[in-house]
KELUM-986908 format. One record per residue: residue number from 1; chain; x, y, z of N, C-alpha, C in turn. Coordinates in steps of 0.1 Angstrom, whole numbers, m for minus. Each point is the difference from the previous one (the first is absolute). Example, Ala and Ser with C-alpha at 12.3 -4.5 7.8 and 13.67 -1.06 7.14 Angstrom:
<atoms>
atom num = 1 | cadena = A | n.x = 132 | n.y = m57 | n.z = 78 | ca.x = m9 | ca.y = 12 | ca.z = 0 | c.x = 9 | c.y = 12 | c.z = 0
atom num = 2 | cadena = A | n.x = m4 | n.y = 11 | n.z = m7 | ca.x = 9 | ca.y = 11 | ca.z = 0 | c.x = m8 | c.y = 11 | c.z = 8
</atoms>
This chain:
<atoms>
atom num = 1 | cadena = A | n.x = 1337 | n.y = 1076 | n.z = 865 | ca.x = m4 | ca.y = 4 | ca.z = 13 | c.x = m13 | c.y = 8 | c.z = m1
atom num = 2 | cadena = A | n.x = m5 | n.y = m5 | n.z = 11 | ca.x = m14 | ca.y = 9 | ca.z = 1 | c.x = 0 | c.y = 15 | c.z = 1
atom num = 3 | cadena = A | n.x = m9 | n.y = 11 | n.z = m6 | ca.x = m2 | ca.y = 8 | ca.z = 6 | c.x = m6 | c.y = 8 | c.z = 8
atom num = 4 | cadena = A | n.x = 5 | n.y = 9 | n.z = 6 | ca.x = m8 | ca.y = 5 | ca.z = 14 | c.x = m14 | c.y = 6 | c.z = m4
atom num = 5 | cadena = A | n.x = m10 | n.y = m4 | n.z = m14 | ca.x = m7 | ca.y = 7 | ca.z = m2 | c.x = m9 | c.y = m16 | c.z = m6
atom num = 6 | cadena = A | n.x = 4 | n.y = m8 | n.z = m2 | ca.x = 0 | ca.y = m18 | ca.z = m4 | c.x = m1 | c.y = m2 | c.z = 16
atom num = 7 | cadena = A | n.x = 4 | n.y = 0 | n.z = 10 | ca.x = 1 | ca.y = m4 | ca.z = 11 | c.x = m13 | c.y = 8 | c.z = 9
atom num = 8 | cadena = A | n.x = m3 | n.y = 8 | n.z = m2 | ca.x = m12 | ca.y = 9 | ca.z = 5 | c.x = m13 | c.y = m7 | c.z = m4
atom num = 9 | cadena = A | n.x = m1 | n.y = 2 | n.z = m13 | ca.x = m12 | ca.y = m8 | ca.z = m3 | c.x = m3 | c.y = m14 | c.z = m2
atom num = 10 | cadena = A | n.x = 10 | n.y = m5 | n.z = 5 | ca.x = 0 | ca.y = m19 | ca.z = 2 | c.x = m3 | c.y = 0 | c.z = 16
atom num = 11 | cadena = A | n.x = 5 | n.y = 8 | n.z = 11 | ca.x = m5 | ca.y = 2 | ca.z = 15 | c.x = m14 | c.y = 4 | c.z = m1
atom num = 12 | cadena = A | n.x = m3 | n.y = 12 | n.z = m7 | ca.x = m15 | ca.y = 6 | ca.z = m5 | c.x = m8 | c.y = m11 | c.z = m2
atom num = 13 | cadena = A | n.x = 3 | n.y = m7 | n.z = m10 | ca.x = m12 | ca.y = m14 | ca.z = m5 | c.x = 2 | c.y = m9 | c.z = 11
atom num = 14 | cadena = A | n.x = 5 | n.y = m4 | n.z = 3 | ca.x = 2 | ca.y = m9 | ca.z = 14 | c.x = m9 | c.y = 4 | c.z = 8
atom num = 15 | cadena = A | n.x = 3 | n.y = 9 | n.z = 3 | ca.x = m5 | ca.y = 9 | ca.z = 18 | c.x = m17 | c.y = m1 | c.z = m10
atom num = 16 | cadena = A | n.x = 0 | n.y = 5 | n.z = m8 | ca.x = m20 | ca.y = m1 | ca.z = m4 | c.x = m2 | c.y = m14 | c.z = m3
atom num = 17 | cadena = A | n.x = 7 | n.y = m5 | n.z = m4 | ca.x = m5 | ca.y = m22 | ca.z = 4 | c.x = 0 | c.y = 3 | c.z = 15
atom num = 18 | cadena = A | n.x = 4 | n.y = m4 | n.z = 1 | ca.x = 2 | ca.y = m4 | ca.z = 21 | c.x = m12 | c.y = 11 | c.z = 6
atom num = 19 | cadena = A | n.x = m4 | n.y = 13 | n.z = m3 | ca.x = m12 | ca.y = 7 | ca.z = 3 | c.x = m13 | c.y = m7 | c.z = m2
atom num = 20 | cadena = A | n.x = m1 | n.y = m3 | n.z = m19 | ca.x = m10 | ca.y = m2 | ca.z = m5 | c.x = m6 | c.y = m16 | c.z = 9
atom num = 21 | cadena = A | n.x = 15 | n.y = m12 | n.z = m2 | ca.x = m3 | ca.y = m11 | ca.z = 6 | c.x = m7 | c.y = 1 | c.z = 14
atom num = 22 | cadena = A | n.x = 7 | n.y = 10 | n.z = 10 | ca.x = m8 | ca.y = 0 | ca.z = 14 | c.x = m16 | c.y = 4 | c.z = m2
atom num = 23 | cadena = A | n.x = m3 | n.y = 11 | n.z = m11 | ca.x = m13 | ca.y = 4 | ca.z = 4 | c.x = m9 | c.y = m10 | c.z = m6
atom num = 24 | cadena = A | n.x = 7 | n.y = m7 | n.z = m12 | ca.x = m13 | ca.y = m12 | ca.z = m4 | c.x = 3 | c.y = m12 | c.z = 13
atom num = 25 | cadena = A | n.x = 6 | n.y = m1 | n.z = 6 | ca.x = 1 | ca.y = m8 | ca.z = 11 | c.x = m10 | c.y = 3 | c.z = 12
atom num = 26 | cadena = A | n.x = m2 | n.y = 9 | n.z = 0 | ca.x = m7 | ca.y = 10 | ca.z = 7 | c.x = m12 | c.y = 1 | c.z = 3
atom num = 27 | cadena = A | n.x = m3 | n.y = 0 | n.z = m9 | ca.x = m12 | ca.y = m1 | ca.z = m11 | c.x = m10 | c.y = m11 | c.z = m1
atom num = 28 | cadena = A | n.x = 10 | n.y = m12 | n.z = m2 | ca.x = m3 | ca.y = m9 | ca.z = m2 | c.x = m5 | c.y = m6 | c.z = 12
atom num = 29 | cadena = A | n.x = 5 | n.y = 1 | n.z = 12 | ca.x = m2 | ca.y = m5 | ca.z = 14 | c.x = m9 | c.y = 4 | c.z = 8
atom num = 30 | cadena = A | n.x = m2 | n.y = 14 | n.z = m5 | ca.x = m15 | ca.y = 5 | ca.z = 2 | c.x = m10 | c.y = m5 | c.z = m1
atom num = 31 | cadena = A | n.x = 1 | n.y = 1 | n.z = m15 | ca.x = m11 | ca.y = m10 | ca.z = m8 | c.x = m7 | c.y = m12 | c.z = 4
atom num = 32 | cadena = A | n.x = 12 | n.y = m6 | n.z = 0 | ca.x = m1 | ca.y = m14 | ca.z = 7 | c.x = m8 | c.y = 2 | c.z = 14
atom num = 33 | cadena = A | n.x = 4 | n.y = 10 | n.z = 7 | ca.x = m2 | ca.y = m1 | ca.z = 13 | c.x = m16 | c.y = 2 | c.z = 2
atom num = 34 | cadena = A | n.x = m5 | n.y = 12 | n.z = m6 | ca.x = m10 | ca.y = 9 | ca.z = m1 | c.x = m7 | c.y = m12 | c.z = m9
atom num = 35 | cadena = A | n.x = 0 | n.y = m9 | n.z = m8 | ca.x = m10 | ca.y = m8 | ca.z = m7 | c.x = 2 | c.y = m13 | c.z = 7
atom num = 36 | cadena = A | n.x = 10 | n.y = m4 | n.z = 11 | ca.x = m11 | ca.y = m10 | ca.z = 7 | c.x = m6 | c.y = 3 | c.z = 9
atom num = 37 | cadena = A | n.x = m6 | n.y = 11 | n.z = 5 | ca.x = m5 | ca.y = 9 | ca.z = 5 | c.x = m14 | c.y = 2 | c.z = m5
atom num = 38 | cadena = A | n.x = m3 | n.y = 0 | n.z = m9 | ca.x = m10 | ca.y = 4 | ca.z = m7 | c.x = m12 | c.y = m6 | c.z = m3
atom num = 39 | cadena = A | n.x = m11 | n.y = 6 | n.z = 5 | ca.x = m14 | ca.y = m7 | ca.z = 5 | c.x = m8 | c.y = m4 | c.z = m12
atom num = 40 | cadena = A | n.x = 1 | n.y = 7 | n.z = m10 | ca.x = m9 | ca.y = m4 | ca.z = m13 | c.x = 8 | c.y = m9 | c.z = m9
atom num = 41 | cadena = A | n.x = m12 | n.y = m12 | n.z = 1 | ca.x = 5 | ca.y = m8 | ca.z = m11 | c.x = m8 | c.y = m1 | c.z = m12
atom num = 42 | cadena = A | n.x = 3 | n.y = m3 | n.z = m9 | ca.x = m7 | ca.y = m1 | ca.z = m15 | c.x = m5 | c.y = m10 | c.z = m6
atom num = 43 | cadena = A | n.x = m13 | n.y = m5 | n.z = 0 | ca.x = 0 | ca.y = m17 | ca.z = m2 | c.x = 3 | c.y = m4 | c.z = m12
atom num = 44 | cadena = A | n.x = 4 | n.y = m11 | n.z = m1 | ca.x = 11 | ca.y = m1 | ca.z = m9 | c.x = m11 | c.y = m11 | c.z = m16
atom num = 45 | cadena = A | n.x = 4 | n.y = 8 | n.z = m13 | ca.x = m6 | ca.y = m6 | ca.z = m9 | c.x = 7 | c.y = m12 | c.z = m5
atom num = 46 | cadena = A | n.x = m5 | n.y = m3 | n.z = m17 | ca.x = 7 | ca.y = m9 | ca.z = m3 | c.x = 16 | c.y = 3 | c.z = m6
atom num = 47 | cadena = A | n.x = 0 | n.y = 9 | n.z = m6 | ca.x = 13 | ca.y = 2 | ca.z = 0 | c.x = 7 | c.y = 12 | c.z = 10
atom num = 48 | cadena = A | n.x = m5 | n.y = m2 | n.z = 12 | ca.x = 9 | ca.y = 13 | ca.z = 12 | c.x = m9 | c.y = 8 | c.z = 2
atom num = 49 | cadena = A | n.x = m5 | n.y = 10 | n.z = m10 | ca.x = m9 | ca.y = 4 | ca.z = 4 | c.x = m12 | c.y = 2 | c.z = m6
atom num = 50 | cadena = A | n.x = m12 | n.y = 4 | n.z = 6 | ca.x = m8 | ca.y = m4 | ca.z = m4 | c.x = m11 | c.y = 4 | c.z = m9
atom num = 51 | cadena = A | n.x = 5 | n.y = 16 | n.z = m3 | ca.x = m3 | ca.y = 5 | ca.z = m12 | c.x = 4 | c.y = m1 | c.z = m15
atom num = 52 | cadena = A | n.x = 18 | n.y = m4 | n.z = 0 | ca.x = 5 | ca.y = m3 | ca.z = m9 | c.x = m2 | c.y = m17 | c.z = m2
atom num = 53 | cadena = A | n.x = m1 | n.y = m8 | n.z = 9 | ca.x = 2 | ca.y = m10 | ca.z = m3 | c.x = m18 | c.y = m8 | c.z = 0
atom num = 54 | cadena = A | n.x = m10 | n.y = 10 | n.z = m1 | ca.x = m11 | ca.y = m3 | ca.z = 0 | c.x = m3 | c.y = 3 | c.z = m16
atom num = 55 | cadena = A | n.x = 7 | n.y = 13 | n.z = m6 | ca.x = m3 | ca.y = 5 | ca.z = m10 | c.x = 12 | c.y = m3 | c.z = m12
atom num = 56 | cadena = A | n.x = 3 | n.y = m11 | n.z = 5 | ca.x = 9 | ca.y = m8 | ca.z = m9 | c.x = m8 | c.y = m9 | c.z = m3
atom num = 57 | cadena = A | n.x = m6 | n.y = m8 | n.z = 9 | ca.x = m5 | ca.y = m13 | ca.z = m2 | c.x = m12 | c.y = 2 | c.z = m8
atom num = 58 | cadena = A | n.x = m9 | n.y = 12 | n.z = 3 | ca.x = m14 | ca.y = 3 | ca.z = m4 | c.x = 3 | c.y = 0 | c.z = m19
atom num = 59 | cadena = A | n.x = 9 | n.y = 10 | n.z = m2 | ca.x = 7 | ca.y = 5 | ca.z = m15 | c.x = 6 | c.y = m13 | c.z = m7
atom num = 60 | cadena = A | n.x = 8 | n.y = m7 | n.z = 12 | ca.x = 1 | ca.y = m14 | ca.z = m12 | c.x = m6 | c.y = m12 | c.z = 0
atom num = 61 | cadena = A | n.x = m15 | n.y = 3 | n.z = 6 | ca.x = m11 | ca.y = m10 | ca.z = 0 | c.x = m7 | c.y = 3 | c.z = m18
atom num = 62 | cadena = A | n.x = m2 | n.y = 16 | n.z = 1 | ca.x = m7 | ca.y = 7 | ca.z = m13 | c.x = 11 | c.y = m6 | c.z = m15
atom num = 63 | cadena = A | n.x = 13 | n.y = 3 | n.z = 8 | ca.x = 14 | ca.y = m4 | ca.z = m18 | c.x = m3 | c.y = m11 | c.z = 1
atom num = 64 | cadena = A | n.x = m6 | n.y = m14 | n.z = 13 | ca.x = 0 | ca.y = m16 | ca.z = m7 | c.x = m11 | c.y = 1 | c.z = m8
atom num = 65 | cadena = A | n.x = m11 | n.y = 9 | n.z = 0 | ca.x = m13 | ca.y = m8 | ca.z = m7 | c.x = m11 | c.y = m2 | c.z = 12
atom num = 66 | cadena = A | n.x = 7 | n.y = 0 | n.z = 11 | ca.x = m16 | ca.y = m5 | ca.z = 11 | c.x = 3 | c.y = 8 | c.z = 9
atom num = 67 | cadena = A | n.x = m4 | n.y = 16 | n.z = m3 | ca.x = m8 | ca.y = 10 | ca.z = 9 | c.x = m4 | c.y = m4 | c.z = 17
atom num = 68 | cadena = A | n.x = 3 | n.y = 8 | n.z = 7 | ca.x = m10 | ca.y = m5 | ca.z = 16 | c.x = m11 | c.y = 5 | c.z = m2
atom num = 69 | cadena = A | n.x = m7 | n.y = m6 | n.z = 7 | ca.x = m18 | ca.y = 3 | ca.z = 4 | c.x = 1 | c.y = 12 | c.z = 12
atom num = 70 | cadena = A | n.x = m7 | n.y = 6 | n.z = m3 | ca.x = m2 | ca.y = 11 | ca.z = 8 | c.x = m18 | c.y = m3 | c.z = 8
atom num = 71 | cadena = A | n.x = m5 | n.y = m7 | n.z = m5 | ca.x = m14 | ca.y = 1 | ca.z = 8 | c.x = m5 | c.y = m19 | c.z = 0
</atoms>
């Protein structure tokens, strides 16, 4: 049989799932909401974006052997 001290903190963990789930729910819908909403867009590189995926390409032009021209 369970005890009354086993039964407390099995309602305890519960009750903070079922909190924690609502506020990432919450959260989330915000989010969502507030970012289709949202006026700035970021123009998009080659890999997403366009610093990393500009400075991917540039770095593994230099590891093949054929560097980009700059002028």
């Amino acid at each position: 049989m369970i005890k009354v001290k086993e039964q407390m903190a099995l309602i305890s963990c519960l009750i903070l799932t079922l909190i924690l789930s609502i506020v990432v729910s919450i959260f989330v819908v915000v989010y969502k909401h507030l970012s289709l909403y949202s006026t700035a867009k970021v123009p998009q590189g080659t890999f997403g974006l366009p610093i990393i995926g500009e400075t991917i390409q540039f770095l593994s032009g230099g590891w093949k052997g054929r560097p980009q021209r700059f002028m």
